[in-house]
C-alpha positions as CSV (number, residue, x, y, z in Angstrom):
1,X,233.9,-119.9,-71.9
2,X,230.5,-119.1,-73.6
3,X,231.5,-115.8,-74.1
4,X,234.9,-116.6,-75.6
5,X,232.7,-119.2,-78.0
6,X,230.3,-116.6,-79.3
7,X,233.0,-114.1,-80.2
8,X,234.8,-117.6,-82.3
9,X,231.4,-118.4,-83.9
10,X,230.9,-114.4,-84.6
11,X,234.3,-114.2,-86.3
12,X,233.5,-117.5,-88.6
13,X,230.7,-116.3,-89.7
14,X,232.1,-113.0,-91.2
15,X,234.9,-114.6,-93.2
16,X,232.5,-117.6,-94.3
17,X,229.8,-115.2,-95.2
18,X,232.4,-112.8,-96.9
19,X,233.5,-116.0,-98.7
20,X,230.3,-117.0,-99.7
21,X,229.3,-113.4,-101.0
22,X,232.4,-112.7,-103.0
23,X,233.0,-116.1,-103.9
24,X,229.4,-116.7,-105.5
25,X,230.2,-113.7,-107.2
26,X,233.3,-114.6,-109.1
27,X,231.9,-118.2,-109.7
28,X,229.0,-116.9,-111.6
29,X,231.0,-114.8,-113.1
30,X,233.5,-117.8,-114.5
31,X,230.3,-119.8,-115.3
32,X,228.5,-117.2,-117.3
33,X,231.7,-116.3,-119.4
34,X,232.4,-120.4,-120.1
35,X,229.2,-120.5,-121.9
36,X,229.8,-116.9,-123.5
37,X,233.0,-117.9,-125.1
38,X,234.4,-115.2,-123.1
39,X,232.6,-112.4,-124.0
40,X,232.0,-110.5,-120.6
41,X,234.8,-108.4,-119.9
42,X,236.5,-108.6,-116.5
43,X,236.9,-105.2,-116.1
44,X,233.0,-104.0,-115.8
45,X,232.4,-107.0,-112.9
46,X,235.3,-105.7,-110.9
47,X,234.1,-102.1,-110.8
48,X,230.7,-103.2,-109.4
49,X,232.2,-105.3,-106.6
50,X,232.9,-102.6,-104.1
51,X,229.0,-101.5,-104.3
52,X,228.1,-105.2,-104.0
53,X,230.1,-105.4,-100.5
54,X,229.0,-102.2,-99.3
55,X,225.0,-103.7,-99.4
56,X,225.9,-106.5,-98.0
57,X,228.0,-104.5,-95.1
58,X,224.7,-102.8,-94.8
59,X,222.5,-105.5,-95.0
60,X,223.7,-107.4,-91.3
61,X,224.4,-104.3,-89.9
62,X,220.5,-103.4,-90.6
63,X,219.7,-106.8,-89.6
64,X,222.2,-107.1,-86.7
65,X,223.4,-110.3,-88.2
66,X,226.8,-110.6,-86.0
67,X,224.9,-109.2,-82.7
68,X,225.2,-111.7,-79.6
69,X,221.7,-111.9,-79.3
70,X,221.7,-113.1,-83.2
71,X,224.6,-115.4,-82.8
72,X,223.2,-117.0,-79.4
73,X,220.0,-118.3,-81.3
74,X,219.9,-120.3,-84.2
75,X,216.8,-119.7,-85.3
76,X,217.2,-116.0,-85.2
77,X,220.3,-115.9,-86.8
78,X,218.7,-117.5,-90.2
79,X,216.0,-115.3,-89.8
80,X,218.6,-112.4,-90.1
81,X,220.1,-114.5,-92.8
82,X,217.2,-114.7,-95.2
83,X,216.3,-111.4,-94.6
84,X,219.8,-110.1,-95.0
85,X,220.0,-112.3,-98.6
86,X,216.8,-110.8,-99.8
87,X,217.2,-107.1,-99.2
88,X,220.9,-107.5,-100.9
89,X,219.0,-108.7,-103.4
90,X,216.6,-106.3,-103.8
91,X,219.0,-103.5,-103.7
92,X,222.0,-104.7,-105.5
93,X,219.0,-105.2,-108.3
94,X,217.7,-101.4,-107.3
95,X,221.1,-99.6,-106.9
96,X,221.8,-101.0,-110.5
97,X,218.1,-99.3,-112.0
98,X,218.8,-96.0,-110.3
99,X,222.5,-95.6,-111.9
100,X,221.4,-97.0,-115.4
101,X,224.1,-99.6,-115.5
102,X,223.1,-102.6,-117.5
103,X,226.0,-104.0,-118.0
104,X,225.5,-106.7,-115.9
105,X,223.8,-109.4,-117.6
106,X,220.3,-110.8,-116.7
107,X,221.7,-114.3,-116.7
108,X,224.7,-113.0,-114.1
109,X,222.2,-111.6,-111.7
110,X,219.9,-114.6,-111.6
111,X,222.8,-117.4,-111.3
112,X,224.5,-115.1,-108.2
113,X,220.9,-114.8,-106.7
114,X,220.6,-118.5,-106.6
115,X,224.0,-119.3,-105.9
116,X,223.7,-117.2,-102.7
117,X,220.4,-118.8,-101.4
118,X,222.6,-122.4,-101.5
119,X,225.6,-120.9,-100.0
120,X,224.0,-120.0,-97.2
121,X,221.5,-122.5,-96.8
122,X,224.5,-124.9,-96.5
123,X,226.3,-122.9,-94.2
124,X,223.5,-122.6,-91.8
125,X,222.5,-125.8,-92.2
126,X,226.2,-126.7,-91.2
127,X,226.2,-124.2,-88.3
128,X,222.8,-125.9,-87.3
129,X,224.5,-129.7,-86.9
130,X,227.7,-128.5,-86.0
131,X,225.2,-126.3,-83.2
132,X,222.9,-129.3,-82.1
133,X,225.6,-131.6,-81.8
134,X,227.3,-129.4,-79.5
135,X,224.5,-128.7,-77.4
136,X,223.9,-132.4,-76.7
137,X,227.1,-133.1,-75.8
138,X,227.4,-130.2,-73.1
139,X,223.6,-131.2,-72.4
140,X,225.3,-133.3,-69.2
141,X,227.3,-130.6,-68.2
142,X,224.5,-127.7,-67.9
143,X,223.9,-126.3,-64.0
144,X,220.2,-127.3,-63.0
145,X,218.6,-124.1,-61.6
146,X,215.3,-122.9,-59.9
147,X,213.7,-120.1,-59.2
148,X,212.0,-118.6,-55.8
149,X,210.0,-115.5,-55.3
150,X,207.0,-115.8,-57.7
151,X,207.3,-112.1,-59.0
152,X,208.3,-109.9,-62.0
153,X,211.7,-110.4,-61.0
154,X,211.4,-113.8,-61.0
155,X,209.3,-114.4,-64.0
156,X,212.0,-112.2,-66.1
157,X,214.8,-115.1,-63.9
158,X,212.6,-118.4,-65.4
159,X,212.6,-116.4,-68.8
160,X,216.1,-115.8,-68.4
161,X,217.1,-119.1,-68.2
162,X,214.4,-120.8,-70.9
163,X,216.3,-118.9,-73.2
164,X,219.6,-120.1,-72.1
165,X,219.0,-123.7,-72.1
166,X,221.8,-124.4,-73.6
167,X,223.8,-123.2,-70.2
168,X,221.4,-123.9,-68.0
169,X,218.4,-127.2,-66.9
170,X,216.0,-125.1,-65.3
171,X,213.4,-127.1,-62.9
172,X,211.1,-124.5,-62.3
173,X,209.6,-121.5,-59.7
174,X,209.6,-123.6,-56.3
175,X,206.8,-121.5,-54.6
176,X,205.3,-121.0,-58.0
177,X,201.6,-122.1,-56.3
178,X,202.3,-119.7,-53.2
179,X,199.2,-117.1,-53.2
180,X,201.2,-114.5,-51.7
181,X,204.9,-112.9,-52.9
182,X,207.7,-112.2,-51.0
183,X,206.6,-108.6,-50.1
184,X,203.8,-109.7,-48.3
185,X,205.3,-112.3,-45.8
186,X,207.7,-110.7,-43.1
187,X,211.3,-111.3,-42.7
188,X,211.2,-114.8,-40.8
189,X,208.0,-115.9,-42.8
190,X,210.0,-115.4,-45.8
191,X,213.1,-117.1,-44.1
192,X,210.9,-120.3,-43.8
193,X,210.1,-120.2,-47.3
194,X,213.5,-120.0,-48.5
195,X,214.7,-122.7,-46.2
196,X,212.0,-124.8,-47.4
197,X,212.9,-124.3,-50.6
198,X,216.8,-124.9,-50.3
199,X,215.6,-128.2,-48.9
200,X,213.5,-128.9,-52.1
201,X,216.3,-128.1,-54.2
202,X,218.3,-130.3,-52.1
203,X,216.3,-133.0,-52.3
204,X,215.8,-132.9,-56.4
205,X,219.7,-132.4,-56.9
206,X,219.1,-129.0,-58.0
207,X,222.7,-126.9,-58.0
208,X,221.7,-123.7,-57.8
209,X,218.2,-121.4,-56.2
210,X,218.4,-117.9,-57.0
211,X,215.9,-116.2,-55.0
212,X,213.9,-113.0,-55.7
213,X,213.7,-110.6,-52.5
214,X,212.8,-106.8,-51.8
215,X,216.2,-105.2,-50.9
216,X,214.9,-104.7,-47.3
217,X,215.5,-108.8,-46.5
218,X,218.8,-108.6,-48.0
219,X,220.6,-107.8,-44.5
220,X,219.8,-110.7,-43.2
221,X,220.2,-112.7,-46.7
222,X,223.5,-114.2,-45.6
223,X,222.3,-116.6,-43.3
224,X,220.2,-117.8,-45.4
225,X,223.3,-118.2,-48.6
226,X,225.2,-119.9,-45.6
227,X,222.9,-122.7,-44.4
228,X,222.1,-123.4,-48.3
229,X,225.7,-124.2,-48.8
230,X,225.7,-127.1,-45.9
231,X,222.8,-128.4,-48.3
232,X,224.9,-128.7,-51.3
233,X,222.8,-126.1,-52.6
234,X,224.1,-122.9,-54.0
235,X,221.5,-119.8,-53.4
236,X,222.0,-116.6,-55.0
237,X,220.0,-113.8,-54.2
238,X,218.7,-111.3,-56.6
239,X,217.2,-108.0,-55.1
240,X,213.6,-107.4,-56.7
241,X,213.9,-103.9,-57.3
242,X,210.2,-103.6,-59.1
243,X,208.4,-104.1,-55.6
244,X,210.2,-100.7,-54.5
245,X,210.0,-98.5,-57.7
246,X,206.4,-97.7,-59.1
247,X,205.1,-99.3,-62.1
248,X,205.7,-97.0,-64.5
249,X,209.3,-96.5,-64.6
250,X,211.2,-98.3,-66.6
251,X,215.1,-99.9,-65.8
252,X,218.1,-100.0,-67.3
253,X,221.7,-100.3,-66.1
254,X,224.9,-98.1,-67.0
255,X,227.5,-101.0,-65.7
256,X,226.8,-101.6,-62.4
257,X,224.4,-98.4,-62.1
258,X,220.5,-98.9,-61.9
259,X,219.0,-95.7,-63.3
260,X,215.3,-95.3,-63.6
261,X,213.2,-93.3,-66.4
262,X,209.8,-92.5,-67.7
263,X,209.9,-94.6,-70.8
264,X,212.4,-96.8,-72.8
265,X,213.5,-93.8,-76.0
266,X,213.7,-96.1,-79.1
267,X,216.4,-93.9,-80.2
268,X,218.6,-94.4,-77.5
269,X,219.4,-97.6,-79.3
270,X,222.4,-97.1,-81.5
271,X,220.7,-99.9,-84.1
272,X,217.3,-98.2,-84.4
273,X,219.1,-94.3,-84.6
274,X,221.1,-95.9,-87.6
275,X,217.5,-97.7,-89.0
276,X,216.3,-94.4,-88.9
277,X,219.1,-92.4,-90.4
278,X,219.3,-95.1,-93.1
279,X,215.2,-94.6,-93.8
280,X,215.9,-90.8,-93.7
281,X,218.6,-91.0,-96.2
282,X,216.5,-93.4,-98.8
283,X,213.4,-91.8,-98.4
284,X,214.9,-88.7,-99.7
285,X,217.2,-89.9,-102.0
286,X,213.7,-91.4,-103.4
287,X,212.1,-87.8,-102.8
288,X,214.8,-86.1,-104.8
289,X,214.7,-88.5,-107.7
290,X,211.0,-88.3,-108.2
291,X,210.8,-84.4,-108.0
292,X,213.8,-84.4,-110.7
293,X,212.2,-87.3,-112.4
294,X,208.7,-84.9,-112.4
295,X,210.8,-81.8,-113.7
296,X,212.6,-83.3,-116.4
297,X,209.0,-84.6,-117.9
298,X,207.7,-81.0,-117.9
299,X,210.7,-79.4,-119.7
């Protein structure tokens, strides 16, 4: 449901943002020629439109501005916003210098600058209502979670789920003041400590435990899921890989495949290869025109 709500929400805010973007285009355009008497001709806006969408295009890609991770959290999808207003901005404005096209009046450029800070700080400011009052209304509906196993797999689980309140009412690490992890108890010490747990959970009305173990208890982990469930309490177990694998390797998963390396490459991320190919690209193009820029002043 979440999922299918996200790709809704992703979808709106393309066509409202196209909307906005085109539309406080042609409306400064109107506005500007009203109080010209219609001198600005209709042709030389419509040639620079295409160029105007293509920055823009660039602009959320560059700032990810339809990305799940974007669309999940308000406050970093007007982050992405704002940035994603300025630098169309800034190189609408730049794209205009470097091909010597002035025909675009001072007056135009200003009045669409403005007119695109208030479209879209009204749309967000909608989305942010629309948002909240959502949340509050699904606020009795969210699963109350905890965590057990006070390790990095666990940590990452009670980050997990501070990040997804919206889903989720998360009550906390139940052994959080335990002295010793998981790995250091054996298999029926760490048995008790579940069960004493489930019975916490139990008692505080929690739905759901998911529980951080080292993949050598999980043979036995079934038991354990079994006797939760005549508590009312749902426990889900979650293998703590890190207290198997040394430090210094790093996971990630293909699907359902854990594969291990050295380091996380920046550039295996297909957003930071296209950052850099899109540096690459400028930097030269900047490169080039200075050098012919330099050349043409000495003959």
């Amino acid at each position: 449901m979440r999922n299918r709500y996200l790709y809704f929400l992703r979808i709106v805010l393309i066509l409202c943002d196209l909307i906005i973007v085109n539309g406080c285009y042609w409306a400064c355009y109107y506005l500007i020629n009203s109080v010209w008497d219609g001198k600005l001709r209709l042709e030389t806006y419509t040639a620079f439109i295409s160029p105007y969408n293509l920055i823009w295009l660039v602009t959320v890609i560059l700032f990810r501005m339809y990305h799940d991770e974007t669309v999940r959290k308000i406050e970093i999808l007007m982050r992405s916003t704002w940035k994603s207003v300025v630098v169309l901005m800034l190189l609408f404005s730049l794209y205009l210098f470097l091909t010597k096209n002035y025909a675009l009046s001072r007056q135009f450029i200003l009045f669409l600058f403005a007119s695109l800070s208030v479209g879209f700080f009204v749309s967000r400011f909608i989305i942010t209502v629309l948002e909240n009052s959502k949340m509050r209304g699904r606020s009795r509906y969210r699963v109350s979670v905890a965590v057990m196993g006070f390790n990095d797999t666990g940590i990452k689980l009670a980050e997990y789920f501070g990040r997804h309140a919206s889903e989720f009412r998360f009550e906390g690490i139940l052994d959080e003041g335990d002295k010793t992890t998981f790995v250091n108890k054996n298999s029926q010490q760490l048995h008790d400590v579940i069960r004493k747990g489930v019975r916490l959970a139990a008692l505080r009305s929690i739905d759901e435990v998911y529980a951080s173990v080292p993949p050598a208890y999980l043979v036995t982990a079934h038991t354990l899921v079994e006797e939760a469930e005549k508590q009312c309490v749902k426990l889900k177990v979650v293998p703590d890989l890190n207290s198997v694998i040394a430090a210094h390797f790093q996971i990630r998963y293909m699907n359902d495949f854990p594969v291990l390396s050295l380091r996380q490459e920046p550039l295996e991320n297909l957003h930071n290869r296209f950052k850099k190919r899109l540096f690459d690209i400028v930097f030269s193009s900047l490169v080039i025109i200075l050098i012919g820029f330099t050349l043409s002043l000495h003959y």
